[in-house]
C-alpha positions as CSV (number, residue, x, y, z in Angstrom):
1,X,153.0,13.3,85.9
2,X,151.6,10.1,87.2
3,X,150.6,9.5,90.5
4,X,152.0,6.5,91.0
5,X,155.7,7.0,90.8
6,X,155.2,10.1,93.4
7,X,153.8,6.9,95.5
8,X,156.6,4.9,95.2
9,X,159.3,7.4,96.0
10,X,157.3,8.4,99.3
11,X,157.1,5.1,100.8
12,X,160.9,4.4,99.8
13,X,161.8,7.5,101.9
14,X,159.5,6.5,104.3
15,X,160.9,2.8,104.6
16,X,164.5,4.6,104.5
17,X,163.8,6.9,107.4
18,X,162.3,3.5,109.0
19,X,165.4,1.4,108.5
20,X,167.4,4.5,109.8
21,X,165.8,4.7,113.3
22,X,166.0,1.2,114.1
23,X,169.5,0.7,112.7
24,X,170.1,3.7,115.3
25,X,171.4,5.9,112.5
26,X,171.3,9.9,111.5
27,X,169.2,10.6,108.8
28,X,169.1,14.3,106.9
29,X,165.6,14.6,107.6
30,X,164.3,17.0,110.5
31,X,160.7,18.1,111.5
32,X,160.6,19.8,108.2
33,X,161.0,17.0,105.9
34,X,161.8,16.4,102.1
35,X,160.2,17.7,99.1
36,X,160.5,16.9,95.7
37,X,161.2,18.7,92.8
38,X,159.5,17.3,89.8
39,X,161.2,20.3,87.1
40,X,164.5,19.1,88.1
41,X,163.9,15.5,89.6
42,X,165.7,15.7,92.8
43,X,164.9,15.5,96.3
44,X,165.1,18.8,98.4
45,X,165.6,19.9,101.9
46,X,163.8,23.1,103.2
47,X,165.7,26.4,103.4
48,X,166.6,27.9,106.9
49,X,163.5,29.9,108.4
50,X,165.5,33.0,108.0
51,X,165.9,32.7,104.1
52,X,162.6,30.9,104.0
53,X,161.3,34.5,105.5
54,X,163.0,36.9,103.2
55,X,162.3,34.4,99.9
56,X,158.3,34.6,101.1
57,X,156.8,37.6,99.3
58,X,159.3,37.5,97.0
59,X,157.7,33.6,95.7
60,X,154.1,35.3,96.5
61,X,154.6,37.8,93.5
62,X,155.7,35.5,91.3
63,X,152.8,32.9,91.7
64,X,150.6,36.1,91.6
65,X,151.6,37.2,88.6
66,X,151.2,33.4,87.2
67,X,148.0,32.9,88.4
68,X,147.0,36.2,87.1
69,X,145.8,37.8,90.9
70,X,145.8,41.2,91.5
């Protein structure tokens, strides 16, 4: 993937987030932010801390086992 487009789509969330605070509008963003998905293109929101928590060691193990650490 090219850097570039990753770029672009930051500073138009950025400028959107911008727009939002000065037009004195809720946005879906929180301290947590957005992330995007580049195996399905889409734009993501965090998962609560408590599913976040249980998920953890679960994603650990898998990326272990991909990255081929013991």
């Amino acid at each position: 993937m090219s850097f570039a487009p990753m770029v672009i789509s930051t500073g138009m969330l950025m400028a959107y987030e911008a727009v939002a605070l000065i037009l004195g509008r809720t946005s879906g963003t929180d301290c947590r932010g957005w992330f995007l998905n580049p195996h399905r293109p889409a734009i993501e929101k965090p998962r609560n801390a408590l599913i976040a928590s249980l998920m953890r060691p679960l994603v650990r193990r898998a990326i272990d086992q991909l990255t081929g650490v013991a």
